[in-house]
N, C-alpha and C positions, 0 to 999 in steps of 0.2 A: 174167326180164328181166335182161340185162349191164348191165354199168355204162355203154358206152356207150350202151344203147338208151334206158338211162334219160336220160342226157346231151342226147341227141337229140331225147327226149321231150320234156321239160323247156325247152329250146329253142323248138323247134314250137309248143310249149304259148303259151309270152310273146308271142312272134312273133303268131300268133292274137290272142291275147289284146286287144295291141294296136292290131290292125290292127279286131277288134271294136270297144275303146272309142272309139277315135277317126276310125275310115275313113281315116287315111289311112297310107301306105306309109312304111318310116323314110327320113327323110328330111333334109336338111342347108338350112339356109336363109339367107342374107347378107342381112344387112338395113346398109342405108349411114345411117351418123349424121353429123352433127358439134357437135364439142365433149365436152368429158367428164360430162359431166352428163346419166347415162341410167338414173336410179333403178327408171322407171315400168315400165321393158324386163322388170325381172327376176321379177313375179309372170309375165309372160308366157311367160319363157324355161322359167322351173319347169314350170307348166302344158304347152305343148307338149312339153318332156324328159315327162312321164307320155306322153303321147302318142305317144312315138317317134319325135320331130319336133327336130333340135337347129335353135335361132334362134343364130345367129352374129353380134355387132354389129360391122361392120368403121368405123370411124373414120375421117374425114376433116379436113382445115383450113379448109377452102372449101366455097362452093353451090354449087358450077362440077363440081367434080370427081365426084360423086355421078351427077349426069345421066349424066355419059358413061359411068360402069364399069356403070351398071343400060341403058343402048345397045343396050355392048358383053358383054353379059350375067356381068359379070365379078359381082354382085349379082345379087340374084331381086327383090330392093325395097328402098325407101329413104322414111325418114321424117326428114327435117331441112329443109325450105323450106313454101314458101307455094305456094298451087296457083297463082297469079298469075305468081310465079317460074318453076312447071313452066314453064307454057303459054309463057311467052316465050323462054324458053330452045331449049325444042322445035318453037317456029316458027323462030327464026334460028340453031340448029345442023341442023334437019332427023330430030329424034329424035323415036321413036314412041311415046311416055311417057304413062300416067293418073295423074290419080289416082283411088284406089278407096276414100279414108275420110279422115276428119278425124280429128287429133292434139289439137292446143294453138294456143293462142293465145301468141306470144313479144310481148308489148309493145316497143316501140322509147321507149327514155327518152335525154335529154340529161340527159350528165355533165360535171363540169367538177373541177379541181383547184384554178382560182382566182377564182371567183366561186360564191358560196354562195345566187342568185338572180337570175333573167333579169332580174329589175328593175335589176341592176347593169352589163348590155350596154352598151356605148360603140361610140361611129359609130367604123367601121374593126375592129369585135370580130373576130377568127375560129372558124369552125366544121368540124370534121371530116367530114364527110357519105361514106356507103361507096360505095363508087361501082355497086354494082349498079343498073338504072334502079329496080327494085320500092321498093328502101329508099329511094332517092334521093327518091323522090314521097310514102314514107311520111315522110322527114325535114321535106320539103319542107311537108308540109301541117300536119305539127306546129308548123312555124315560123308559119306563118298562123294554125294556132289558136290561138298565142298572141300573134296579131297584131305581130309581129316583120317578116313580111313582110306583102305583097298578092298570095295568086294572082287569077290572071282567073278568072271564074265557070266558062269553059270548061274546067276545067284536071281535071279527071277524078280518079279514082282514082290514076294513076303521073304528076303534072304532072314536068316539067323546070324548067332556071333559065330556060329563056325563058320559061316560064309565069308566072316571078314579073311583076308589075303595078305592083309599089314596092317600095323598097328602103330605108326611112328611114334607117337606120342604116349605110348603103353597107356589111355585111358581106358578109365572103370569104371562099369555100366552098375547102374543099381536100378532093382527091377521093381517100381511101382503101381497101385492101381493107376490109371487115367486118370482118375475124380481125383485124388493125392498127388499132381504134379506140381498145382502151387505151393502146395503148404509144405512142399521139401527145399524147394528151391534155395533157403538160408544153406539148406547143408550141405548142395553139390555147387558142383563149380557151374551147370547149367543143366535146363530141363525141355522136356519136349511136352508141349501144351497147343490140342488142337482150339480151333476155331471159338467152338461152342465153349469149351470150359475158359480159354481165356476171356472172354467178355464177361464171365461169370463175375470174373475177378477186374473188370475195371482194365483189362490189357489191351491194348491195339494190333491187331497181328501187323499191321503196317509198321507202326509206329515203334512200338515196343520190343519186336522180335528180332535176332542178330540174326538169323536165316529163315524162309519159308521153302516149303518144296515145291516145286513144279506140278503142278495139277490139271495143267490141259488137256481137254477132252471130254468129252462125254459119254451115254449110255453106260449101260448096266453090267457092260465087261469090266471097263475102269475102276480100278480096285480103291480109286480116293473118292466115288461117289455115292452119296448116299440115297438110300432110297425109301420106300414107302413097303412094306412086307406085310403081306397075307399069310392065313395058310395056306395050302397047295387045293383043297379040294376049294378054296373060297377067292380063288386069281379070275375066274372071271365075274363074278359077283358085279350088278351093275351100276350098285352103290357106290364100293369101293371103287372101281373105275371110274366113277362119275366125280368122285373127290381126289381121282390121281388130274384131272380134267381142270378142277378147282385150283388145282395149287398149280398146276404147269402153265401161267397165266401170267402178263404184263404185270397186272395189280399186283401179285407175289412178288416178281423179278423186281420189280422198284423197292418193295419192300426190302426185298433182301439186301441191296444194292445201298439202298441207303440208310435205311436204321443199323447195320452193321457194318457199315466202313470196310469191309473186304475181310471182315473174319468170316463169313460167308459169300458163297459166289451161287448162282443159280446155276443148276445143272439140267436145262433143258432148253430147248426152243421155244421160244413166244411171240 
């Protein structure tokens, strides 16, 4: 045998090899994030490289812009929203998006630079609230729970300000992106900053935050969970399954548990 035959051999060989351990064909995979904080990704991404499989993280600023590149097929899947978020999105842009597995749970806490306790709120206080409607009804109902407002009993999982019922403290919502809750913060009297962008900035949702919401629960109804999103003709694809598989695993759940001190929580069974 020549050197090439062997070259070739040798080649053939892996290739097989591969395609034995893991069924599937080499292949390249964009997964859409946002924020920089993606620890959990990389026992995944090693695992699929064995596999022949490269996972790509491409990075975004916004929950807007993720929908549309995974649309317009510019991504294969995206793990950075809430299924809540999918669904609304993809009724009023017209996109054909799943989701096919749960991620984490990103808590929504109020921060403040000049008050060290909601007990110190003053009538006329202001609040930063992000203007997406999902976080808005999550902000929304944190203020209720700590009796700050009154929504109506009707007021569901995503309420609005008309939902609120009382207003004792006649406070003033000012409506900003997500990505834009720290860097307001000097101007309001406090702001609402999930999970992911506060680590961004160095915050402890434990440590740092005057309130967090209530997030118990799981599955893909629970409008605080996030999840992993297809498109609809590509939910059961058995790649993409085989990486919702990857990440719903011990090795992640510790990761997440411990490299982010409870500004994420795993949102699944392991």
């Amino acid at each position: 045998m020549n050197l090439f035959t062997k070259i070739v051999s040798a080649a053939l060989f892996t290739a097989a090899t591969l395609s034995f351990n893991s069924g599937f064909a080499a292949e390249h995979v964009k997964v859409g994030v946002v924020g920089e904080n993606n620890e959990q990704w990389k026992p995944i991404i090693e695992k699929l490289k064995n596999e022949g499989v490269t996972l790509e993280l491409v990075k975004f600023n916004d929950y807007s812009m993720p929908n549309r590149a995974l649309e317009d097929k510019e991504n294969d899947l995206h793990a950075c929203m809430t299924g809540r978020f999918l669904k609304t999105e993809s009724k009023e842009h017209g996109y054909h998006l799943t989701a096919i597995g749960t991620t984490l749970i990103a808590p929504l806490g109020i921060f403040s630079k000049k008050i060290k306790s909601l007990d110190e709120i003053k009538d006329g206080d202001t609040f930063a609230v992000p203007s997406d409607p999902i976080t808005t009804g999550r902000a929304l109902r944190l203020l209720d729970a700590k009796k700050l407002i009154t929504l109506k009993k009707d007021a569901g999982w995503t309420p609005s300000v008309k939902d609120i019922e009382k207003n004792p403290h006649k406070l003033n919502f000012y409506w900003i992106d997500p990505g834009n809750a720290y860097a307001v913060l000097d101007d309001v009297t406090a702001g609402f900053i999930n999970g992911g962008f506060a680590v961004d900035h160095g915050l402890s949702i434990k440590k740092d935050a005057l309130a967090v919401e209530n997030t118990e629960g799981w599955g893909l109804d629970n409008p605080f969970v996030n999840i992993i999103a297809a498109r609809t003709a590509d939910k059961d694809n058995k790649l993409y399954l085989h990486i919702v598989e990857l990440y719903q695993t011990k090795e992640v759940a510790d990761i997440i548990n411990e490299h982010y001190k409870g500004a994420f929580t795993p949102a699944f069974k392991y």
